[in-house]
Biopython code that builds the backbone (N, CA, C, O; Angstrom):
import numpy as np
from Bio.PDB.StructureBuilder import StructureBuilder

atoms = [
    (1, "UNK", "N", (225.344, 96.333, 72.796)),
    (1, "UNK", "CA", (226.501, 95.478, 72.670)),
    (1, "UNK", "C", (226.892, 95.331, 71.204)),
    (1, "UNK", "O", (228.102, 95.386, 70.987)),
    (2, "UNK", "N", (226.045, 95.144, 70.109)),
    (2, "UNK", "CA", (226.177, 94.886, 68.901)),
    (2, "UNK", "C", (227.094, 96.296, 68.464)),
    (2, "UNK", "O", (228.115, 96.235, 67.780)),
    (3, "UNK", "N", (226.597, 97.363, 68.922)),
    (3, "UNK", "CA", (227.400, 98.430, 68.942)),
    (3, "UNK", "C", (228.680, 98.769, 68.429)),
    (3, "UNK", "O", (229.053, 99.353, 67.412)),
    (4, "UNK", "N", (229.372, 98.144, 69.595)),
    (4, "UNK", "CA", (230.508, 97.956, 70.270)),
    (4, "UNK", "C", (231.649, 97.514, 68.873)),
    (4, "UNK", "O", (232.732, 97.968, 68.503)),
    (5, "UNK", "N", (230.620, 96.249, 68.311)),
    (5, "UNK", "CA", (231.314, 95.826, 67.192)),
    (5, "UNK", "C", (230.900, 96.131, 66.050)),
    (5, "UNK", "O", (231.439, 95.381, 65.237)),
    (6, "UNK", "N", (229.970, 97.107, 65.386)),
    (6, "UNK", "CA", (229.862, 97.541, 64.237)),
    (6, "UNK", "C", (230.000, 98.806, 64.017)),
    (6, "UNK", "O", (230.180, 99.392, 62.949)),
    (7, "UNK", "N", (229.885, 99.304, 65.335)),
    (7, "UNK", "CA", (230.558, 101.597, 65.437)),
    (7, "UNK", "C", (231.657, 101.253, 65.987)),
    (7, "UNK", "O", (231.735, 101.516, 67.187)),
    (8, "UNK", "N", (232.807, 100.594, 65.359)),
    (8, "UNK", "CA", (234.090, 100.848, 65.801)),
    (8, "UNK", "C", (234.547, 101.239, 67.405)),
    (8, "UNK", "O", (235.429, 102.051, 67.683)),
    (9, "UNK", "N", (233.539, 100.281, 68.623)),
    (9, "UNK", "CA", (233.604, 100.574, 69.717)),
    (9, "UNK", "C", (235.167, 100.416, 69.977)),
    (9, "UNK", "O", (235.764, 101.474, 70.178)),
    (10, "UNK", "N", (235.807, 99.404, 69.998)),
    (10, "UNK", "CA", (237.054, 99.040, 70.392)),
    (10, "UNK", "C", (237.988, 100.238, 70.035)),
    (10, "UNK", "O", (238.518, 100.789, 70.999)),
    (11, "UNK", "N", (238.270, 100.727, 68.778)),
    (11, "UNK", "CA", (239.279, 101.509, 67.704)),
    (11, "UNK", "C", (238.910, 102.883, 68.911)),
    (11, "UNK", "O", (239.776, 103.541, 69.489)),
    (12, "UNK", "N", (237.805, 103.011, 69.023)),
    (12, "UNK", "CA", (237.570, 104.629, 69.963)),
    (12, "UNK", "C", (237.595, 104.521, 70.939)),
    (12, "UNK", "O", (237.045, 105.332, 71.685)),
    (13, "UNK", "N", (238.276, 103.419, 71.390)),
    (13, "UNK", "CA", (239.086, 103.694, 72.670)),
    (13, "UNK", "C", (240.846, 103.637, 72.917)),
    (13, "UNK", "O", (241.622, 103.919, 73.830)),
    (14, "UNK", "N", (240.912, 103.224, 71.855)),
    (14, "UNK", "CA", (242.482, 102.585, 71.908)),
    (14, "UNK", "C", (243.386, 103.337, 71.339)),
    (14, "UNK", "O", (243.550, 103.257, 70.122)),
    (15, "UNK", "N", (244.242, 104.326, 72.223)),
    (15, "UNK", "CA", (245.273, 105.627, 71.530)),
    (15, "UNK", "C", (244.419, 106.737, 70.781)),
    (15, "UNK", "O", (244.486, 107.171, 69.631)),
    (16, "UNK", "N", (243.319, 107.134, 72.208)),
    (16, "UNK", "CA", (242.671, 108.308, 72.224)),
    (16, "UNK", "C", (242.741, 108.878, 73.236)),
    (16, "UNK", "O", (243.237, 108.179, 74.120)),
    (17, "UNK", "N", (242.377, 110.181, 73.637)),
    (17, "UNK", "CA", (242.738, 110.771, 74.971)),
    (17, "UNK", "C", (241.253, 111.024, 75.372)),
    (17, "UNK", "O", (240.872, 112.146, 75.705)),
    (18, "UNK", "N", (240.638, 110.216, 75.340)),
    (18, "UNK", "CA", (238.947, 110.136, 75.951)),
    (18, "UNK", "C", (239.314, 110.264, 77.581)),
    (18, "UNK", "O", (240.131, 109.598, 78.216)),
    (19, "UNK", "N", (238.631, 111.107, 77.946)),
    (19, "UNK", "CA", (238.486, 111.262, 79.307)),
    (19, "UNK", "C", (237.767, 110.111, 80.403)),
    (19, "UNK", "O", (237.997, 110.114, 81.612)),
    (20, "UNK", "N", (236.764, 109.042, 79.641)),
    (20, "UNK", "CA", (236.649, 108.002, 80.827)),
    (20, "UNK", "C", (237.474, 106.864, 80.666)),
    (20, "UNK", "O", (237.375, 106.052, 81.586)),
    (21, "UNK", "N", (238.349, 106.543, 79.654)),
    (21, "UNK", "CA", (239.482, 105.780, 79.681)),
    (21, "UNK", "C", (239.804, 105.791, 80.825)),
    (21, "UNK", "O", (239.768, 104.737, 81.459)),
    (22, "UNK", "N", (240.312, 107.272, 81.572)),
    (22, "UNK", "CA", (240.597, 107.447, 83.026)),
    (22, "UNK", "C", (240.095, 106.397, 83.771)),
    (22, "UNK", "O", (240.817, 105.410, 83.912)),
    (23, "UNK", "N", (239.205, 106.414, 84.181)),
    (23, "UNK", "CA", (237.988, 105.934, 84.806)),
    (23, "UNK", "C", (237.559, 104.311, 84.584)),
    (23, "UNK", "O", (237.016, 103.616, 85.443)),
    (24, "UNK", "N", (237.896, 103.926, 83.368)),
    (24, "UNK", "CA", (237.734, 102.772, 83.165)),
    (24, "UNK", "C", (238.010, 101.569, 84.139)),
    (24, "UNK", "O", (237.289, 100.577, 84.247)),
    (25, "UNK", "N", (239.062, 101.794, 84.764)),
    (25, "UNK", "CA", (239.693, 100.515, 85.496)),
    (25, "UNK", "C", (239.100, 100.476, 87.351)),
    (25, "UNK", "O", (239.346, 99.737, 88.304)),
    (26, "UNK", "N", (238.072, 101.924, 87.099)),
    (26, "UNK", "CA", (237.224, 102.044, 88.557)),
    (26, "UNK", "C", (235.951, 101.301, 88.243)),
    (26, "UNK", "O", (235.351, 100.957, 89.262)),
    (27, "UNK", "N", (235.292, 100.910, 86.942)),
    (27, "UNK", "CA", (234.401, 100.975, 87.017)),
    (27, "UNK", "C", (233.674, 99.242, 87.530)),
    (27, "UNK", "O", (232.557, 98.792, 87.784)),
    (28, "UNK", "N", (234.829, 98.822, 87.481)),
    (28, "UNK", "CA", (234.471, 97.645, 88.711)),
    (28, "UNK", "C", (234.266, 97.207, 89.919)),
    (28, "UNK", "O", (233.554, 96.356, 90.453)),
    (29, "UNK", "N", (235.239, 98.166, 90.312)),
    (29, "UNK", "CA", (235.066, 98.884, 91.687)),
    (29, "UNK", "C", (233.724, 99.298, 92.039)),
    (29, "UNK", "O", (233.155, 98.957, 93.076)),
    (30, "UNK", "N", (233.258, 100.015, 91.178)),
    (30, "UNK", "CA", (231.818, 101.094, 91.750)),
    (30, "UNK", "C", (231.135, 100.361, 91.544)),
    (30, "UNK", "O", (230.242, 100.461, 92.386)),
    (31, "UNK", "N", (230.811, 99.056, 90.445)),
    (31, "UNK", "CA", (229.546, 97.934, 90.360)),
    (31, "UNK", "C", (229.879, 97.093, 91.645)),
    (31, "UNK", "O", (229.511, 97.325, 92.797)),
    (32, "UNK", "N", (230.589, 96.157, 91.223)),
    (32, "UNK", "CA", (230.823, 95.433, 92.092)),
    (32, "UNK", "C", (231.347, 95.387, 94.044)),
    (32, "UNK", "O", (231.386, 94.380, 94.751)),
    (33, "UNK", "N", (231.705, 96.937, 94.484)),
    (33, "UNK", "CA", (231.588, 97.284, 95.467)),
    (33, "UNK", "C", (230.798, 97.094, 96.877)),
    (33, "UNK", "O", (231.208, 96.811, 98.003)),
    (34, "UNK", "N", (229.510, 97.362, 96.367)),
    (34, "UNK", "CA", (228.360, 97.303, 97.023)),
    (34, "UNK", "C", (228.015, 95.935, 97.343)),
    (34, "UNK", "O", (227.697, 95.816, 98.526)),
    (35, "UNK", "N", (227.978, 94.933, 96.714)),
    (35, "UNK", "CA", (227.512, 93.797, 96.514)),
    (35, "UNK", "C", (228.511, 92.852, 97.357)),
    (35, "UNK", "O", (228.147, 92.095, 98.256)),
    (36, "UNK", "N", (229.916, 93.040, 96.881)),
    (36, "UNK", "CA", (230.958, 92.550, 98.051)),
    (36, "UNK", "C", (230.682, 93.252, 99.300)),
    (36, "UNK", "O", (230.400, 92.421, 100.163)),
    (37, "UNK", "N", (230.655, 94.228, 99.665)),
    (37, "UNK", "CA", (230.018, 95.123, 101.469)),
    (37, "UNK", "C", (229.244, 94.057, 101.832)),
    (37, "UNK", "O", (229.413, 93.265, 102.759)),
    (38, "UNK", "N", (228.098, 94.134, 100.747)),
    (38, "UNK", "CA", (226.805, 93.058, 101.682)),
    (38, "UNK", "C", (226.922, 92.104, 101.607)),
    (38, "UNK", "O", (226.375, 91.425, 102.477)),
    (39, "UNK", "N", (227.658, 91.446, 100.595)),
    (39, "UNK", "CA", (228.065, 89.642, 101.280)),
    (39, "UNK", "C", (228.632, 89.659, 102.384)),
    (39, "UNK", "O", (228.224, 89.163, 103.434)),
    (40, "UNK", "N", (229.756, 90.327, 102.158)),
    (40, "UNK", "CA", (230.753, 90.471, 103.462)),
    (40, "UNK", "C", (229.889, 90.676, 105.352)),
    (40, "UNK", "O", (229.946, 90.103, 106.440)),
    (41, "UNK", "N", (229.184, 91.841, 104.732)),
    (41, "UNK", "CA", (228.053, 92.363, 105.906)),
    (41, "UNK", "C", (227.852, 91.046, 106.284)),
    (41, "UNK", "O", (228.562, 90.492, 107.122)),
    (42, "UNK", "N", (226.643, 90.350, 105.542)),
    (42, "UNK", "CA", (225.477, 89.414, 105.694)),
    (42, "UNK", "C", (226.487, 88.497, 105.976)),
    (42, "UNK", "O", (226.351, 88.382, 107.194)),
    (43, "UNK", "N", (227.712, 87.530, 105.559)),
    (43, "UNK", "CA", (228.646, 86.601, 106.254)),
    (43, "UNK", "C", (229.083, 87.313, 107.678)),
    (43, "UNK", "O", (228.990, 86.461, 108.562)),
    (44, "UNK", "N", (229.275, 87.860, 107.905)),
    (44, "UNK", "CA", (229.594, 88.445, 109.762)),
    (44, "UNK", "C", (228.285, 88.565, 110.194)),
    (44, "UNK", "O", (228.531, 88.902, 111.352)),
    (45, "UNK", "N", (227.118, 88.542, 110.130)),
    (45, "UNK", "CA", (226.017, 88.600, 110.764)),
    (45, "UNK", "C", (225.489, 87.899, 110.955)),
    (45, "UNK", "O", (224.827, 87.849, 111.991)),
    (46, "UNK", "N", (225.497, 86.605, 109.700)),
    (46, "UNK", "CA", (224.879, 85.246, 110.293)),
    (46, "UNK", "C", (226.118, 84.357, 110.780)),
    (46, "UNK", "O", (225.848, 83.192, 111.072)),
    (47, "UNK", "N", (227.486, 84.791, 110.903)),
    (47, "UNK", "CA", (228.078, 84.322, 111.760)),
    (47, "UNK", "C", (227.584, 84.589, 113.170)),
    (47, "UNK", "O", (227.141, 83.932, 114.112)),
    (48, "UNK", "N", (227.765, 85.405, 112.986)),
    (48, "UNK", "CA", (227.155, 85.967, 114.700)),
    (48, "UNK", "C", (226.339, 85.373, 115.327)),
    (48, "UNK", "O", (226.502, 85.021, 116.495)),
    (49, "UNK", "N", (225.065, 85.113, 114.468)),
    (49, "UNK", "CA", (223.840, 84.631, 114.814)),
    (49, "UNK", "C", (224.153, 83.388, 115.490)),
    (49, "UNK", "O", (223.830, 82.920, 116.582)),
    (50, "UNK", "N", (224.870, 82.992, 114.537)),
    (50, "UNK", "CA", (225.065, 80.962, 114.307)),
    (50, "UNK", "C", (225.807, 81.277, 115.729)),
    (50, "UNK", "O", (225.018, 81.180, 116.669)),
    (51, "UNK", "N", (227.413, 81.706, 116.184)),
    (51, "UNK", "CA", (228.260, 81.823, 117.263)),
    (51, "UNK", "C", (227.150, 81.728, 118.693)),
    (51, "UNK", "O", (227.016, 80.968, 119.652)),
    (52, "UNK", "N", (226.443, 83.055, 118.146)),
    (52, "UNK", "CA", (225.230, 83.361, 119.689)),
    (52, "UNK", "C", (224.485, 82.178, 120.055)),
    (52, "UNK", "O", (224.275, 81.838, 121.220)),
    (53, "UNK", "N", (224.091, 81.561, 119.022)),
    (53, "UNK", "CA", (223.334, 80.443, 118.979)),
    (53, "UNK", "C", (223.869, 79.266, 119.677)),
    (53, "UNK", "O", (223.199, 78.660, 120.513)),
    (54, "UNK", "N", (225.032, 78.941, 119.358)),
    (54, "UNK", "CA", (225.772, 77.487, 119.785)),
    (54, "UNK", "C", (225.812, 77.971, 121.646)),
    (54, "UNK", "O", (225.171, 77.292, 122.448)),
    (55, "UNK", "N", (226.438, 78.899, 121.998)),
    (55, "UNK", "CA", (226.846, 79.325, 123.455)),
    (55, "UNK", "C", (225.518, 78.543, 124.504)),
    (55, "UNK", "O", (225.535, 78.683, 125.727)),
]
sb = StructureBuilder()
sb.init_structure("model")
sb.init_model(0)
sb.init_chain("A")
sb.init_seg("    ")
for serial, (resi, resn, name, xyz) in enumerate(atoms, 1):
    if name == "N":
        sb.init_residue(resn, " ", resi, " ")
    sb.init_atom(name, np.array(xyz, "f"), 0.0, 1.0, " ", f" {name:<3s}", serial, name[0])
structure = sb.get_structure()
């Protein structure tokens, strides 16, 4: 991280034609992806449970 701000991280990205610039605006997508599925999953499953349960 310290990086970022003493090797001119910011400047080497900004009005360069770096190829994961591309990519940049996925890369939240691909972390955070997985993790929303399985909340999502795990909320419909212990719904379920709880629904089966009350009947």
């Amino acid at each position: 991280m310290r990086s970022e701000f003493t090797h001119h991280g910011f400047a080497s990205r900004v009005g360069t034609k770096r190829a994961d610039l591309a990519h940049q605006p996925l890369d939240p997508v691909i972390v955070a992806g997985p993790w929303v599925a399985a909340g999502a999953a795990a909320y419909v499953g212990v719904r379920t449970v709880v629904r089966s349960l009350r009947r």
